[in-house]
N, C-alpha and C positions, 0 to 999 in steps of 0.2 A: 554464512554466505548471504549474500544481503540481494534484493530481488532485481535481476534484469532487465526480463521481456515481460509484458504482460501480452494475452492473444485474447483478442477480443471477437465474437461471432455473434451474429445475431441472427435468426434467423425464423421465418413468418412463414404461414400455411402455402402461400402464393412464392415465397419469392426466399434464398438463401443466398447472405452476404458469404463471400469471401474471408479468410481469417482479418481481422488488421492486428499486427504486429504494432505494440507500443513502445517505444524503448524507455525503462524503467532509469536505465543510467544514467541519462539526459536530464533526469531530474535530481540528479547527486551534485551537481554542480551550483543549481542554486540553492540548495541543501547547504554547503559546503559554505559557501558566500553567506548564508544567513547564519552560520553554528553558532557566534558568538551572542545572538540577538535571541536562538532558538535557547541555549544555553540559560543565557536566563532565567527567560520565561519559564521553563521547568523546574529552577532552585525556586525559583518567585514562588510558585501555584505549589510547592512540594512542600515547602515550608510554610504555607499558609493553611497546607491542610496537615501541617503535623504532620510527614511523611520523609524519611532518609532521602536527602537528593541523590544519593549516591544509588540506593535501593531504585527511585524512581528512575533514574537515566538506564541503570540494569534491566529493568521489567521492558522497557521501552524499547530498545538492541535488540533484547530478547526478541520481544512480538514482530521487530523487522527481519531480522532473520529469519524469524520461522515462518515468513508470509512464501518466498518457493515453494512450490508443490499445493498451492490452494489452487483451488478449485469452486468458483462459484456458478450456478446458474439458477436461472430464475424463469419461470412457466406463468405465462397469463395469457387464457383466450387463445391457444395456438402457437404464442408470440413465444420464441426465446430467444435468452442473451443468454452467453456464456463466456465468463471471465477466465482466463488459464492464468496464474505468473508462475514465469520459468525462473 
């Protein structure tokens, strides 16, 4: 399953945003319109480092798929952000 929403919060000693909802999907589109260009570039750099293009487009799917269910946040000074993708 490939990632939809990203939720983004930030939020400071003084003051707490609101979620902002990203739409992950919106960016499949020009994803989509680039594949043939992206395509390449991947046989290109996979093959120049000695590596199965096939293998590499694999590992690749893979790491997008598995980005649902991450969970990022990050602490400085009070200050946090934290990334959700659904």
């Amino acid at each position: 399953m490939t990632p939809n929403i990203a939720v983004v919060r930030i939020e400071t000693p003084h003051w707490r945003s609101i979620p902002l909802w990203i739409p992950l999907f919106l960016l499949w589109i020009p994803v989509i319109l680039l594949s043939p260009i992206l395509l390449l570039v991947i046989v290109g750099l996979s093959i120049a480092g000695r590596v199965d293009p096939l293998r590499a487009l694999s590992v690749i799917w893979g790491i997008v798929c598995s980005l649902p269910g991450t969970n990022v946040r990050v602490t400085s000074e009070g200050t946090k952000v934290v990334v959700r993708i659904l």
